[in-house]
One Martini backbone bead per residue (centre of mass of N, CA, C, O) as a GRO file, in nm:
protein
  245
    1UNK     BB    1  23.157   6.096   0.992
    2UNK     BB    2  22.915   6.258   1.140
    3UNK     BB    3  22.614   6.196   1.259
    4UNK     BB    4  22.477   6.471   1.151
    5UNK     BB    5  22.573   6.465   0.877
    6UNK     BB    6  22.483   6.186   0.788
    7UNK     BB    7  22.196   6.275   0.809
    8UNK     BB    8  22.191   6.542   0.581
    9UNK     BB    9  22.265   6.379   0.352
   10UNK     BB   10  22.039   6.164   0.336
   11UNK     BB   11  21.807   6.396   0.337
   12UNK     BB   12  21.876   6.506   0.078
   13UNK     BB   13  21.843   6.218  -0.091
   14UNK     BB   14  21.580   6.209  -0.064
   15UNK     BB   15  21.462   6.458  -0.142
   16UNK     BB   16  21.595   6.423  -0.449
   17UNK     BB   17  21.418   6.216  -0.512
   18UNK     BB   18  21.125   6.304  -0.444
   19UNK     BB   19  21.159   6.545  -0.652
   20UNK     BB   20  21.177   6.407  -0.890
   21UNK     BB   21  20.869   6.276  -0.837
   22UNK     BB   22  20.680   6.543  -0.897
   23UNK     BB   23  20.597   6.680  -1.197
   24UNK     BB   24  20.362   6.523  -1.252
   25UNK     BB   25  20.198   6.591  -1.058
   26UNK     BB   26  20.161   6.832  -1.091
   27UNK     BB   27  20.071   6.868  -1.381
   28UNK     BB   28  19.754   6.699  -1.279
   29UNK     BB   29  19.694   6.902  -1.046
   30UNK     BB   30  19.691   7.155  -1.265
   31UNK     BB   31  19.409   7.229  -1.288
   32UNK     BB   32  19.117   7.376  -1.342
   33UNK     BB   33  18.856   7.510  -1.201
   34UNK     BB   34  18.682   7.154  -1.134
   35UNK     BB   35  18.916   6.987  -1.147
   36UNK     BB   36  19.075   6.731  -1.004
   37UNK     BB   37  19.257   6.673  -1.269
   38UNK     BB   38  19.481   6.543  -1.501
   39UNK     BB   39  19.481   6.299  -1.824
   40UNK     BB   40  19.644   6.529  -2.016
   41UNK     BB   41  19.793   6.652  -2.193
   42UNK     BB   42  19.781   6.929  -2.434
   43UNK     BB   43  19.730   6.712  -2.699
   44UNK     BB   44  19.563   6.483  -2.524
   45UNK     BB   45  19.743   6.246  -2.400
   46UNK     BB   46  19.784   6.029  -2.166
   47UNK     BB   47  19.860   6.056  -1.844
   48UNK     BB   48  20.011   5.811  -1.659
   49UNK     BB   49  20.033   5.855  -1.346
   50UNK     BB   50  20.206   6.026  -1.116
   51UNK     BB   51  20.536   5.955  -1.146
   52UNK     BB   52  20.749   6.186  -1.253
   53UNK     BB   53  20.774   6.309  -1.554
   54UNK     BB   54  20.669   6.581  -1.747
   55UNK     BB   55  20.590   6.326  -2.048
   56UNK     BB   56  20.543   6.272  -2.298
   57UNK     BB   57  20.546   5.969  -2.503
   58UNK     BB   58  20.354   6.022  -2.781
   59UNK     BB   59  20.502   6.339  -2.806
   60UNK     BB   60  20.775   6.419  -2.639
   61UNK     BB   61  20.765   6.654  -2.450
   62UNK     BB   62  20.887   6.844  -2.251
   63UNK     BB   63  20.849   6.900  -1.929
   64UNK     BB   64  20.856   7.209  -1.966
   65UNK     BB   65  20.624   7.275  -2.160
   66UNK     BB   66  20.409   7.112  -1.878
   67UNK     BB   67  20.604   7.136  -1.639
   68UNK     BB   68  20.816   7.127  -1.423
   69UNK     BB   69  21.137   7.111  -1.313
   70UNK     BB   70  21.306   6.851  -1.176
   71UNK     BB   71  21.540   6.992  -1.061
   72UNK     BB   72  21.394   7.184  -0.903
   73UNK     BB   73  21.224   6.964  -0.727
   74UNK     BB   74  21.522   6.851  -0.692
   75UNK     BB   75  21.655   7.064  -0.493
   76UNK     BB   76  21.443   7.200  -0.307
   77UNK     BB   77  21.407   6.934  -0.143
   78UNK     BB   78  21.663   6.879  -0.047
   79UNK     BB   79  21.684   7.098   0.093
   80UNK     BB   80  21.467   7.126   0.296
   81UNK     BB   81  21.552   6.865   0.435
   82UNK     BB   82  21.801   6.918   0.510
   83UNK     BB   83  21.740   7.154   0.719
   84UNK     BB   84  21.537   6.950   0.873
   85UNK     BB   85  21.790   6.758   0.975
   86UNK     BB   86  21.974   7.004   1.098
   87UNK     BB   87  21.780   7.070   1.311
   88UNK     BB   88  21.658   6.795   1.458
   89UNK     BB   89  21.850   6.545   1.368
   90UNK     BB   90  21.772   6.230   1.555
   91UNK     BB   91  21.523   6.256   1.597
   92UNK     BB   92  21.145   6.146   1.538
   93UNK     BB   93  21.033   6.386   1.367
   94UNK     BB   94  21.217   6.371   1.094
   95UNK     BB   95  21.017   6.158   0.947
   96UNK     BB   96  20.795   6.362   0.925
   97UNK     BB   97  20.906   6.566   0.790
   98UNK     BB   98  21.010   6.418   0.528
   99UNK     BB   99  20.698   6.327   0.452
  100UNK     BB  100  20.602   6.621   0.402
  101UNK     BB  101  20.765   6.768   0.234
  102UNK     BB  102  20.696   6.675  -0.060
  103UNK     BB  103  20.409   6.762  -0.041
  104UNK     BB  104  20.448   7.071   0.030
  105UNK     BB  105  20.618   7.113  -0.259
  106UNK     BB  106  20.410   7.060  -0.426
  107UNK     BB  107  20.170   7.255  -0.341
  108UNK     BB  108  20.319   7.483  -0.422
  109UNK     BB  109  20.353   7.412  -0.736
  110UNK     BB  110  20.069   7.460  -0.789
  111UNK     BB  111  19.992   7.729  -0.671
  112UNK     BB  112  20.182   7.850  -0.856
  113UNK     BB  113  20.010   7.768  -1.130
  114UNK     BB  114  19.681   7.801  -1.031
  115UNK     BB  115  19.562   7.878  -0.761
  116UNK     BB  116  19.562   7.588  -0.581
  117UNK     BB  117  19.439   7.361  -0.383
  118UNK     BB  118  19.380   7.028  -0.327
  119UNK     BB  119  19.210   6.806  -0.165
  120UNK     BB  120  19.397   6.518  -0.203
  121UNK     BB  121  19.607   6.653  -0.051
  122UNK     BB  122  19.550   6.829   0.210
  123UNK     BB  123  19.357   6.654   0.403
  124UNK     BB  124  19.570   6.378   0.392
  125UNK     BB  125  19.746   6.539   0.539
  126UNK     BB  126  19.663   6.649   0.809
  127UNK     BB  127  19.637   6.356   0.892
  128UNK     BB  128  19.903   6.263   0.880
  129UNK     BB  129  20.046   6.461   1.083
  130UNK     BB  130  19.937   6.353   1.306
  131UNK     BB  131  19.965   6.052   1.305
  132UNK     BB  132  20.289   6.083   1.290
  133UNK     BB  133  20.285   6.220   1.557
  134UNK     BB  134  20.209   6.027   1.744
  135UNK     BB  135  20.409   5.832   1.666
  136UNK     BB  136  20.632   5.987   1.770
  137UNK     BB  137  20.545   6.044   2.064
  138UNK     BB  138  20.663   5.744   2.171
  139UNK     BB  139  20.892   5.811   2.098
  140UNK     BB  140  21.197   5.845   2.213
  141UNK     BB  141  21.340   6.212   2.250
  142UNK     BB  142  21.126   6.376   2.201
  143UNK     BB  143  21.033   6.759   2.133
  144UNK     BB  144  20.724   6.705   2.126
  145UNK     BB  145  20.335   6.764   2.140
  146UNK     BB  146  20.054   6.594   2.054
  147UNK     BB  147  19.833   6.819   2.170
  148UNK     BB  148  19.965   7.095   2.050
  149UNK     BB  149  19.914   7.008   1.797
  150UNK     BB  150  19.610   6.944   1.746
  151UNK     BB  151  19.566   7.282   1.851
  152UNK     BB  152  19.718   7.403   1.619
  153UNK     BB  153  19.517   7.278   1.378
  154UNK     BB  154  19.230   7.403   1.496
  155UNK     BB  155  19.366   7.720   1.505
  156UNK     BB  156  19.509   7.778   1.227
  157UNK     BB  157  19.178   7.680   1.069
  158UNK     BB  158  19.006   7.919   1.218
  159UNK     BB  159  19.166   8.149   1.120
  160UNK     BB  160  19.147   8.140   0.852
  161UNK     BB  161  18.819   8.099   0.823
  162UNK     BB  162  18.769   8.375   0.902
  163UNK     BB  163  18.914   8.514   0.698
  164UNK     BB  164  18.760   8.388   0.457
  165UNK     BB  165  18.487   8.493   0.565
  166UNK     BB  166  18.583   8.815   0.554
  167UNK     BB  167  18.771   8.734   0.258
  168UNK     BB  168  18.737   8.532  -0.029
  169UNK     BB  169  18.945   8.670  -0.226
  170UNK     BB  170  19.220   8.686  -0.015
  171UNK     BB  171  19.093   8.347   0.042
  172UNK     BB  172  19.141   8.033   0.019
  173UNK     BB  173  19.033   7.713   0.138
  174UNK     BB  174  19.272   7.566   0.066
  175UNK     BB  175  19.415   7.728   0.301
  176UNK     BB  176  19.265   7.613   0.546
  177UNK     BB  177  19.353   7.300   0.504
  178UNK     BB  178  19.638   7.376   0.556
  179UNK     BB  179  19.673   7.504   0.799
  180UNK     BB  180  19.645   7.211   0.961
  181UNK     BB  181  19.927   7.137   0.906
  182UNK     BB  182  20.069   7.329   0.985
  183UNK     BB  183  19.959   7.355   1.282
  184UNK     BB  184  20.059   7.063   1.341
  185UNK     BB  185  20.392   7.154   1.304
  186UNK     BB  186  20.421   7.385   1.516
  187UNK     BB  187  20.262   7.300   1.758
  188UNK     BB  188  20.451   7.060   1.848
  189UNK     BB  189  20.659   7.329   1.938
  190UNK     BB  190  20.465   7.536   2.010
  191UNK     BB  191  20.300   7.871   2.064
  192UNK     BB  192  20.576   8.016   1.951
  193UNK     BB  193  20.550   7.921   1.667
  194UNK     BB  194  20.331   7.912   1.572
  195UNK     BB  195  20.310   8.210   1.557
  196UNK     BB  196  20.554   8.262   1.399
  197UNK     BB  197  20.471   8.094   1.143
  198UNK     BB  198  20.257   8.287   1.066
  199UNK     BB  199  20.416   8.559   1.078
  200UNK     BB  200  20.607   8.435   0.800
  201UNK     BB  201  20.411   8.384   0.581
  202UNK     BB  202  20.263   8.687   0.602
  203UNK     BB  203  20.504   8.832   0.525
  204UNK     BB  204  20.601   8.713   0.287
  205UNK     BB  205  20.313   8.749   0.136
  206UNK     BB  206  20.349   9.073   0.142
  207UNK     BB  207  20.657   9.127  -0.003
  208UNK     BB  208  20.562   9.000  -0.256
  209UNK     BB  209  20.330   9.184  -0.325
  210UNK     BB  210  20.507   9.450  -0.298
  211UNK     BB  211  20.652   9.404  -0.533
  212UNK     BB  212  20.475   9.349  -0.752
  213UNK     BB  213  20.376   9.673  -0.745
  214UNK     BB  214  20.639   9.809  -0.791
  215UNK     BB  215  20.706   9.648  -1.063
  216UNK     BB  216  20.406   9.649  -1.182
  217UNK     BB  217  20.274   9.307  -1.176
  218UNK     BB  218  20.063   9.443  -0.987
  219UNK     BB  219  19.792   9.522  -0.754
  220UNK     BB  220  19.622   9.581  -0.471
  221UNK     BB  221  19.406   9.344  -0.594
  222UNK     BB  222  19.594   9.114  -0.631
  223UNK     BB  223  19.595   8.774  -0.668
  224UNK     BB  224  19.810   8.559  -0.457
  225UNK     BB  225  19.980   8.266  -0.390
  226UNK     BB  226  19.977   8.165  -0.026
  227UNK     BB  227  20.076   7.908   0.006
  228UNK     BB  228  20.385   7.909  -0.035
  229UNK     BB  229  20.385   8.109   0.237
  230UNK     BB  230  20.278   7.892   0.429
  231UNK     BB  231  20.484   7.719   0.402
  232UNK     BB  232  20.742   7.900   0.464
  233UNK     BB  233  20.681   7.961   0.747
  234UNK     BB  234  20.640   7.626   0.857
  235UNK     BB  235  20.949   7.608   0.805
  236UNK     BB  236  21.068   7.805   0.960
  237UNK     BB  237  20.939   7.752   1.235
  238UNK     BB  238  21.041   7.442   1.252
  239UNK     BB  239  21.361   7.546   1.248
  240UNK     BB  240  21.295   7.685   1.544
  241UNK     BB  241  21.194   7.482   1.703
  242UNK     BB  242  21.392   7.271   1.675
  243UNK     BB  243  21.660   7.453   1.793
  244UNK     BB  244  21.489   7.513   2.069
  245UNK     BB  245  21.460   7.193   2.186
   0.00000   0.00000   0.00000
């Protein structure tokens, strides 16, 4: 088995175990807008622990009743994260990818759920990408520089603040704070990436957008979560940087 297979199974097994412990955090975070998480079930019953399915021991509702499907979200993180390694190599950057990617995937599950990104999740993530870009820039081989992350995650964090500003109904605050992590994963390969990875955010959440209207399953002012296609930009556009590093 050739070293580059060998890293994409690797990461792949990451994904799907890392995705396999999100059901829960999904569904504790997934909380109405001013809870900071959820501490019981449907049923009322305390839900403890952040990791594993989301399912009542003490009423046995299977995770699907009020949580994600577990096989869903070890799927999803699998696949990105196997792109992501197809994509990077052995670089030293490929680390930070596999470590934010879970991440990642909860907060799209939680914004698809509730249409809100929480900000325990949003800050401490912004921080720990630039954290661990930091770390990875000294590390040999590197193919990104971490002063452009950082002005990558302050201008795509200051254009986000503008949209919000201009139109607080059609971006939440949430999206703001995650364009940091955006920012900082994009930048990291320069600024025709942050381009492309934001071009492809809007692209996707426009698309998606326009198909509901199609459908009739929604209008031209139904407001819809932004999350999870800024979240698919920023992987589009790192696939991207990635493969022409």
């Amino acid at each position: 088995m050739s070293t580059g297979l060998l890293v994409v199974l690797v990461a792949a097994l990451w994904g799907a175990a890392t995705g396999a412990l999100l059901p829960r955090a999904a569904y504790r975070f997934s909380a109405p807008s001013g809870e900071a998480w959820r501490d019981s079930c449907p049923q009322e019953h305390p839900v403890p622990g952040w990791l594993g399915r989301a399912r009542c021991a003490r009423c046995g509702a299977e995770a699907t009743s009020y949580g994600p499907r577990t096989a869903s979200l070890a799927a999803v993180t699998a696949l990105v994260c196997a792109a992501l390694a197809a994509a990077t190599g052995t670089r030293p950057e490929l680390a930070v990818w596999l470590l934010l990617a879970p991440a990642a995937v909860l907060l799209a599950a939680v914004d698809l759920r509730v249409r809100r990104l929480p900000d325990p999740l949003t800050l401490p993530l912004a921080g720990a990408a630039l954290v661990l870009l930091g770390l990875a820039a000294l590390a040999p081989e590197h193919a990104g520089r971490w002063t452009t992350a950082l002005l990558g995650a302050l201008a795509l964090g200051a254009g986000y603040c503008v949209l919000f500003l201009i139109n607080p109904a059609g971006m939440g605050f949430g999206d703001v704070k995650l364009a940091l992590t955006a920012g900082a994963a994009l930048g990291w390969y320069g600024w025709p990436t942050v381009m492309l990875g934001t071009f492809a955010g809007f692209l996707l959440g426009a698309l998606y957008g326009g198909a509901l209207v199609v459908a009739r399953r929604a209008g031209r002012k139904t407001a819809i979560p932004f999350g999870p296609f800024l979240i698919a930009g920023a992987f589009l556009g790192v696939l991207a940087g990635a493969y022409a590093a």
